[in-house]
N, C-alpha and C positions, 0 to 999 in steps of 0.2 A: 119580634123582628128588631135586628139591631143594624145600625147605619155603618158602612164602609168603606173604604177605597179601593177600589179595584184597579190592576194596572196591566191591561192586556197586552202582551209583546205586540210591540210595534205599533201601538195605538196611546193615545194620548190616558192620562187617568181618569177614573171618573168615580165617584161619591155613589153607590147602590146601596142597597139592603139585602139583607139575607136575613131567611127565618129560622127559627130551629123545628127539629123536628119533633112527634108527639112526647116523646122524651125530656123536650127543653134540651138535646145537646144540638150544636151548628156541624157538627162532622158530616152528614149528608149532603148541607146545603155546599160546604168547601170539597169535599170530594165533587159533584155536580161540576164547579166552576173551574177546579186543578187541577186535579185528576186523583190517579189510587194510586197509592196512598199519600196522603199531605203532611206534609214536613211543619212545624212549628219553629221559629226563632224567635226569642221575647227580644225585645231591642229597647233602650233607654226609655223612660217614663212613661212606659204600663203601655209602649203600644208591641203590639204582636206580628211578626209577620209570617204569613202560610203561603207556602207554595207547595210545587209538585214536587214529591222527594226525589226524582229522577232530577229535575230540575238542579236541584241543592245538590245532589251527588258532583254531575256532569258539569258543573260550574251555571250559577243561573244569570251571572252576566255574560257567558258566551250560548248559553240557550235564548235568552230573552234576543239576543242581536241574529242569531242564526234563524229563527222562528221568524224573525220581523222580516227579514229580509228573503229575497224571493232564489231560492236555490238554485233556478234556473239559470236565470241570468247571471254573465260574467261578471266578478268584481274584480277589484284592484287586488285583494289578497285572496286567496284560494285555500278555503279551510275546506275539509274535505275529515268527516265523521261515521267511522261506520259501526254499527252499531249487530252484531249479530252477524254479519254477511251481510246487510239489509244494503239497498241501493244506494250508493250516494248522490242521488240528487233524488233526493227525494222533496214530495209535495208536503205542504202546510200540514195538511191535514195527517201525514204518514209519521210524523217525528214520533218516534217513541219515550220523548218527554213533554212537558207544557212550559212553556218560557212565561205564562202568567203569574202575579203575583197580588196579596189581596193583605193588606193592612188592617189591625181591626184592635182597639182600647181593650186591655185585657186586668181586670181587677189584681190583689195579690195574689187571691184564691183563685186565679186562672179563669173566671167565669167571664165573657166576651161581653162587653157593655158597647154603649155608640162611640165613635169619634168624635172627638168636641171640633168645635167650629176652629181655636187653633192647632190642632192637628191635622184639618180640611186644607187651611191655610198653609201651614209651613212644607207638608206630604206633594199637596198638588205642585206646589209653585219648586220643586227640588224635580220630581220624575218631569212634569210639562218642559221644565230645563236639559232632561238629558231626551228626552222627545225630539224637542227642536231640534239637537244639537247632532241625532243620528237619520233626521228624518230623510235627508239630502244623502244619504248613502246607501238608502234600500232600492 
């Protein structure tokens, strides 16, 4: 089991664990949490970060804010995504990507180790930042 940050669209970050499976690999436990199939980015000093590859296609800062926010109700600007013919107002639950994202210390050898305490630090207190800062427009 190794320790993580999880950062659900539209909800603040939070420190979990995920396990691997009988294998020792974590693909199961990030499929589970992202969706299929998860996208990998290595970002500066060995941390990793995994999302939905739909996510990473379709832009994951305009997925993370369209997810958080409630489809239904009117906004100030009117983006409107269709995906397939699929409805455009669609529910939370019907997007056909994951605006979640999940941070995790990644060796050279690509093996996923814990997040140190300042990675806990400088991760949370950057996303709680852009939290705050979009919470007043959902």
């Amino acid at each position: 089991m190794i320790r993580v940050i999880l950062c659900p669209a539209g909800k603040p970050p939070q420190v979990t664990s995920i396990s691997p499976d009988d294998t020792g690999d974590y693909t199961t436990a990030l499929e589970k949490l992202l969706g299929i199939p998860v996208a990998c980015v290595p970002l500066p000093s060995g941390i990793a970060l995994f999302c939905d590859l739909g996510g990473l296609l379709y832009g994951l800062l305009l997925v993370r804010h369209a997810v958080a926010m409630s489809l239904a109700k009117p906004s100030q600007c009117k983006v409107t995504l269709l995906f397939d013919g699929s409805d455009p107002d669609l529910g939370l639950d019907e997007w056909p990507v994951n605006g979640d994202l999940l941070l995790a210390r990644a060796t050279d050898d690509g093996e996923l180790v814990d997040v140190t305490e300042s990675d806990v630090t400088s991760i949370l207190s950057w996303f709680r930042l852009v939290y705050i800062q979009h919470r007043g427009r959902t």
